[in-house]
N, C-alpha and C positions, 0 to 999 in steps of 0.2 A: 534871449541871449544868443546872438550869434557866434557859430563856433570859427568860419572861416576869415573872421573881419580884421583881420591882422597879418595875413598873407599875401600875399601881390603875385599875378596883380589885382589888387582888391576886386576892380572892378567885374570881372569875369568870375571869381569865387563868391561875390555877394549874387550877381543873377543865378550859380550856379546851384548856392543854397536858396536862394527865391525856390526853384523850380523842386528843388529836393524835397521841398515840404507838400507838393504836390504828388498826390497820388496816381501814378500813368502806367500800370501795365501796360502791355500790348490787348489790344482792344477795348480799351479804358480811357481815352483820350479827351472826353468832352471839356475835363475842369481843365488843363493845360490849352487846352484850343480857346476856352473863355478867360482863360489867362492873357493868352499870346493877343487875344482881339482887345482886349481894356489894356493893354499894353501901349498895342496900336495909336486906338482912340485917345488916350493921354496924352502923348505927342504928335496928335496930328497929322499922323500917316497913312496916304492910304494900304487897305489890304483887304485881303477875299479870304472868304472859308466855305468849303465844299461842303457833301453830305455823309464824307468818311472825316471829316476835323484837319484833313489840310488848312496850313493856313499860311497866305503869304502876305507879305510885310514889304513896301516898294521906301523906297527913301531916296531922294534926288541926290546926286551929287555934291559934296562939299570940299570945303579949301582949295589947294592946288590940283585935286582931283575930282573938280567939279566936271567936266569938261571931256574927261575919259570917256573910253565905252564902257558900257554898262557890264555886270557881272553877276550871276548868279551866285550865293551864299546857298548851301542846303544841308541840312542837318535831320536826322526824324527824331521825334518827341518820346516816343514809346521804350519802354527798358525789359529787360528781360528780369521778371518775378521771383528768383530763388533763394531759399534759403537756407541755415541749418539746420539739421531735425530739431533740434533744442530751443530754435527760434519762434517766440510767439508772433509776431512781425506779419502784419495782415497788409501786403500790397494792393491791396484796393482803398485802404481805409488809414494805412498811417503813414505818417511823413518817411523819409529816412533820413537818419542821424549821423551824420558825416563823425570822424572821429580823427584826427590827427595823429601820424606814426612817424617822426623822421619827417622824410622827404615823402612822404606820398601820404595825403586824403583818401581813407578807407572805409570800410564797412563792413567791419567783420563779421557780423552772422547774416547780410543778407549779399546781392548783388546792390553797387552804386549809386546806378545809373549813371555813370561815369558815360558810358558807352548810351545812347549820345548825349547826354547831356552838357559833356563839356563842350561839345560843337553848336547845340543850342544857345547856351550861357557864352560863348567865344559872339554867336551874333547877336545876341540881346546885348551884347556890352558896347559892339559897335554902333548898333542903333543907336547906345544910349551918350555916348560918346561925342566929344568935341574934334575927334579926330578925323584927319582928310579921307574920302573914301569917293569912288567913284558912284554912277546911280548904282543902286542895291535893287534888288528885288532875293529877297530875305526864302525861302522856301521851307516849313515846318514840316514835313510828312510826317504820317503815323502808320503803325501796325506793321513796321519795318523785319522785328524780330520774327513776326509770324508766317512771316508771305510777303514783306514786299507790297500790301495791299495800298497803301496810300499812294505809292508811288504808280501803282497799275491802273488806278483811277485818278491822276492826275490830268486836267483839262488843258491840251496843246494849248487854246490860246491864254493862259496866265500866263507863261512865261515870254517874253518880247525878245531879251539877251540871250546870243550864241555862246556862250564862256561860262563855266559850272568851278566852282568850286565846292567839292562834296568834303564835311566836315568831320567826317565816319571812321576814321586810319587811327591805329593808334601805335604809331612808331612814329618820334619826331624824327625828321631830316627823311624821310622815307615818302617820295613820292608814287603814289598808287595809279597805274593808267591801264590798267584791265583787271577784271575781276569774272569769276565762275559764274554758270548760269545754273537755275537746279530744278530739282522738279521732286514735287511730294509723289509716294507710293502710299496706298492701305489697303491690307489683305487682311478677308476675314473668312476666320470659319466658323460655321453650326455647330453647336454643341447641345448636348442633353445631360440635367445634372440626374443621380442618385437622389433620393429622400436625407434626410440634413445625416453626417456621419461624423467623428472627432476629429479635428483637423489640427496638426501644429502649423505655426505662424514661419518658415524659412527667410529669411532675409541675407540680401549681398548688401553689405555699405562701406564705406569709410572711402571710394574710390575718387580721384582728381578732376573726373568729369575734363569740362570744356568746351568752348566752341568748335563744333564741327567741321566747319573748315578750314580755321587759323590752327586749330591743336590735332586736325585728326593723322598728322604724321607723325607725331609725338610717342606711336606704339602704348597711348593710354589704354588701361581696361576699360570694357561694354559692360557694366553689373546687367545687361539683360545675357550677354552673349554666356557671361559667369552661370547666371542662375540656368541657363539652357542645359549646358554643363552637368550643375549639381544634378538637375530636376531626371538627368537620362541616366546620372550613376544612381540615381535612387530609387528610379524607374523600373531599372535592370536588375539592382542587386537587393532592392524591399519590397518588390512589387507596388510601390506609393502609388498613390491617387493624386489626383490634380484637383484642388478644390475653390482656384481663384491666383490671380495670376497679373502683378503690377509693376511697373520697371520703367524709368522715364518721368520726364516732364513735357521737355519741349522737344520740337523737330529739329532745332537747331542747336541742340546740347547734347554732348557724349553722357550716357547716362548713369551715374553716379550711382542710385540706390536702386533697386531691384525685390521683390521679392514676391512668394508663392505660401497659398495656403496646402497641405498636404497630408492624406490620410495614410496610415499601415494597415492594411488587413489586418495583420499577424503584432503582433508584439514587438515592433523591432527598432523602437524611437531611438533604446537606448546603442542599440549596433551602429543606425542609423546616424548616431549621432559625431559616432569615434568611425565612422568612413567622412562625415564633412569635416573632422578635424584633420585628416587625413589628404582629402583634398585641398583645403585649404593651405595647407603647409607646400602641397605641390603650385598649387596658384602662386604664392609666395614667392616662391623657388624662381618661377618661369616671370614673372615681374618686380623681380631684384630690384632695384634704382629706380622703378619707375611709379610703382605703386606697392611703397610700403605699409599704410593704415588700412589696406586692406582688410573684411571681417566675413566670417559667415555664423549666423547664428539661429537656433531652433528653440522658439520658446518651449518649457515646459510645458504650460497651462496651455489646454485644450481648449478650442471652439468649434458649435455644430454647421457643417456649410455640405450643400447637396458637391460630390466629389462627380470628374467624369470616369466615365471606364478607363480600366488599364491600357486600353490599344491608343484612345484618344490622347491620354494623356502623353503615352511615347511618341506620339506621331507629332505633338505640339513640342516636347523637347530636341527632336531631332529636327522639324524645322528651325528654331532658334538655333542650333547647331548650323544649317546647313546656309541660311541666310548671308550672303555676303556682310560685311563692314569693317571701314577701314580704305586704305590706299587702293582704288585699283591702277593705276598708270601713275609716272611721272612723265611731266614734259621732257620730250627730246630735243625741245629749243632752247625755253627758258632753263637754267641750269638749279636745281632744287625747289621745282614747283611742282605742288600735286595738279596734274591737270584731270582725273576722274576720282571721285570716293563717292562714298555712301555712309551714311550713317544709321545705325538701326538702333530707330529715336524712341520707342513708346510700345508697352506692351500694356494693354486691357481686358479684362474679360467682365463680360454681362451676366446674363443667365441664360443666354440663347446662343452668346456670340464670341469669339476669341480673335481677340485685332491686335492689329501690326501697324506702324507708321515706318518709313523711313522715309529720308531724301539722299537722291542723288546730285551729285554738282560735277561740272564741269563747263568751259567755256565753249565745247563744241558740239551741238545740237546732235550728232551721229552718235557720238563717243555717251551722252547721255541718255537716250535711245537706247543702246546696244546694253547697257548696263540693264536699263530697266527689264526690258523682253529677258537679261537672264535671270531676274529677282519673279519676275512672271513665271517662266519656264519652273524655279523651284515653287511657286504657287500652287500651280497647276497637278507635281507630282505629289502637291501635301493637300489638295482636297480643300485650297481658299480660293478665295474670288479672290480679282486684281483691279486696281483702276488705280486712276491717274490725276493728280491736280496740283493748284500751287505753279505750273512751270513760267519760270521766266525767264528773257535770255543774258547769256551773256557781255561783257566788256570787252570787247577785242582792241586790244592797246595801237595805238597810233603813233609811231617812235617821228613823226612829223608834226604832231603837234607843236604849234604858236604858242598856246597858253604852256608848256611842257617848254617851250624855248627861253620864254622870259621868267617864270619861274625857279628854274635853275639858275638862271645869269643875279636874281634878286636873293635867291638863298644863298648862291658862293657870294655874293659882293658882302652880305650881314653878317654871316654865320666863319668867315674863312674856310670855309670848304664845299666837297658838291654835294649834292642830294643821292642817295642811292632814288633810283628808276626803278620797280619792278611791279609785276600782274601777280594777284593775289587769288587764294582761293576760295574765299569768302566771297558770299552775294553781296555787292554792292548796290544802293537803289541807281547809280549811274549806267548800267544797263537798261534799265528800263525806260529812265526820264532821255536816256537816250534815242531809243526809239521810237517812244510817242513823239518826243517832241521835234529830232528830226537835226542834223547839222549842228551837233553839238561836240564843241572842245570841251574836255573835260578832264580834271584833276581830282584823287582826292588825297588827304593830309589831315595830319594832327599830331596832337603829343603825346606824348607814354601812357599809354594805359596799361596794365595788367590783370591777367585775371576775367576778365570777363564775361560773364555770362553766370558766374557759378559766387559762393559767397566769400567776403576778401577782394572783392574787388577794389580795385583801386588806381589813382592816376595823382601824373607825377607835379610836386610845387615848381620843383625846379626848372624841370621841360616846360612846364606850361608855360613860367615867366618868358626861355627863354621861346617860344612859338608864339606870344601872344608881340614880342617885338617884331618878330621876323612878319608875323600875321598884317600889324600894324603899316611898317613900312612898304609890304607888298601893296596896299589897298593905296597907300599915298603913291604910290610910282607905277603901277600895271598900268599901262598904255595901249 
């Protein structure tokens, strides 16, 4: 039974549930990549697939825009994995189950895959389509949420066409012509546990999380920056132990849930417990409107886990304390653009090891640099190692773009009105395919998404219908 087969435009929510039922984390891409090539093979088209599951799709020219120059389509295959705590939902193994609200296709206890899927599904409908298009050369990347890696092992000679159109934006009418560059950080330190001791379970949840560079202006809470917090008032006033330490999923999600295993010397669960009621009501306080489901909670029941000393344990909360995250600059050009942040993505601990992940972004290689060496510099005073990986560069926008010329002239003539222009803070794979490949105009565009990245995600019936018109005619008339 299909759930989307009654909404329009059909044909882009029928590919869009094909793909749904396919399982594609980020670094999970093989069944979609064998998807996208029996695709192919069906109709006749040629296409290439690498050794990361790129995969491109070439399709000649048809109707009155046979005759055009050629265009790049590109979308990446890969979704980001998350879900409720309540959610049994195994993203490697089960479909997702689209569900209808109104005006927007949701998913309430996981992530969509809206984000990209609907730019996948927008170009499997063209392939599959009777409609005029110039030559295509269709582009699938993968492992986009993680790094960017599909795109970073992309093969300059696939692509032939100078003209991109990146399928990744999720604000209709909102044309995108520069986007952030960023770069992963992980800092680790040595640790030595105790012999196993009684440990209560502390947890941060209920927070709104988000994409880190679309939401990180948004003043949301860091359930790691929270637990930093709790871990140093409990540090200070119970003398607690540190007995295990988890917070995070992705490097590109503001972190949602957070939490630490913790011993008492002394007897003080119960004191301990009416100070995080205490804190919490201040957390509250200071995230009025912005995060109200806020929670912090101390199970009763015990478990045995080797705890570190008391110095190590302060010296790990006051690093989370001390760690940047969040805005650091706005552009003095563009008017309400973050152009540097950080986000501090992932907290782990081993039995040897206590690690750190963030990424920094920005579009200008100095300004992201300069960030790093200070997240190093507080490394260095907390006793972790520092390195570096993940960077890729930025989109530096081109207010002379051709393809940016007639694209506005095709949106105001459809739509009666203009397109907002603006650079974004989010990594786009358009920096990168821009660089390997060299002499590239580039755009990117879409329809309403919301949400993305965290569960609830969702994307709009109505935008889409009207994008997939504007979509349509642009492919018939771009010259």
């Amino acid at each position: 039974m299909r759930i989307l087969e009654n909404i329009e435009p059909k044909i882009v929510w029928y590919w869009f549930e094909e793909i749904s039922r396919i399982p594609r984390p980020s670094g999970e891409e093989e069944k979609i990549a064998d998807f996208l090539v029996e695709f192919a093979k069906k109709r006749g088209l040629e296409y290439s697939r690498d050794d990361v599951n790129n995969v491109l799709i070439r399709s000649a020219g048809t109707g009155k825009a046979a005759d055009h120059p050629g265009l790049v389509l590109q979308a990446h295959v890969d979704i980001v994995p998350e879900k409720t705590d309540e959610s049994t939902h195994n993203h490697s193994e089960d479909p997702i189950i689209p569900v209808i609200e109104g005006d927007w296709v949701i998913s309430p206890d996981t992530t969509l895959g809206a984000d990209n899927g609907i730019g996948v599904a927008l170009m499997l409908a063209v392939l599959d389509s009777r409609n005029a298009h110039p030559p295509l050369e269709c582009l699938f990347t993968t492992d986009e949420e993680r790094g960017l890696t599909g795109a970073d092992n992309l093969r300059p000679g696939w692509i032939n066409f100078r003209r991109l159109i990146n399928l990744d934006s999720e604000d209709e009418g909102v044309f995108t012509i520069g986007c952030a560059g960023g770069m992963d950080i992980h800092l680790s330190m040595p640790i030595a546990r105790s012999e196993p001791v009684d440990c209560y379970h502390l947890k941060i949840s209920g927070l709104k999380g988000g994409h880190s560079g679309m939401e990180i202006d948004k003043n949301r809470g860091n359930a790691i920056r929270f637990l930093g917090r709790t871990l140093r008032r409990l540090c200070v006033d119970y003398n607690c132990r540190i007995a295990g330490i988890s917070g995070g999923t992705k490097r590109n999600a503001i972190p949602r849930n957070a939490s630490a295993f913790i011993h008492f010397p002394h007897d003080d669960s119960d004191q301990a417990g009416e100070c995080l009621n205490r804190l919490l009501e201040e957390i509250v306080l200071e995230y009025s409107g912005i995060e109200d489901d806020i929670f912090i909670s101390m199970n009763n029941e015990t478990v045995r886990k080797g705890a570190l000393d008391h110095e190590t344990g302060l010296r790990i909360a006051d690093l989370l304390l001390a760690l940047p995250h969040g805005v650091e600059k706005k552009s003095g050009v563009i008017k309400g653009l973050v152009e540097t942040s950080v986000n501090l993505a992932i907290v782990s601990m081993s039995d040897e090891e206590f690690n750190i992940e963030l990424t920094v972004r920005s579009p200008i290689a100095s300004a992201k640099k300069a960030l790093g060496d200070r997240i190093a510099a507080v490394a260095r005073f907390s006793g972790c190692s520092f390195s570096t990986g993940g960077s890729y560069p930025g989109w530096m926008p081109d207010s002379n773009s051709k393809l940016l010329e007639k694209l506005i002239e095709i949106y105001t003539e459809i739509s009666g009105r203009k397109p907002e222009v603006e650079s974004v803070h989010a990594g786009l794979e358009c920096g990168i395919i821009g660089e390997r490949i060299g002499n590239m105009d580039m755009i990117s565009m879409g329809p309403d998404i919301r949400d993305v990245h965290i569960p609830g995600e969702r994307a709009s019936i109505s935008s889409l219908q009207r994008f997939w018109k504007f979509f349509l005619y642009l492919l018939e008339t771009l010259d």
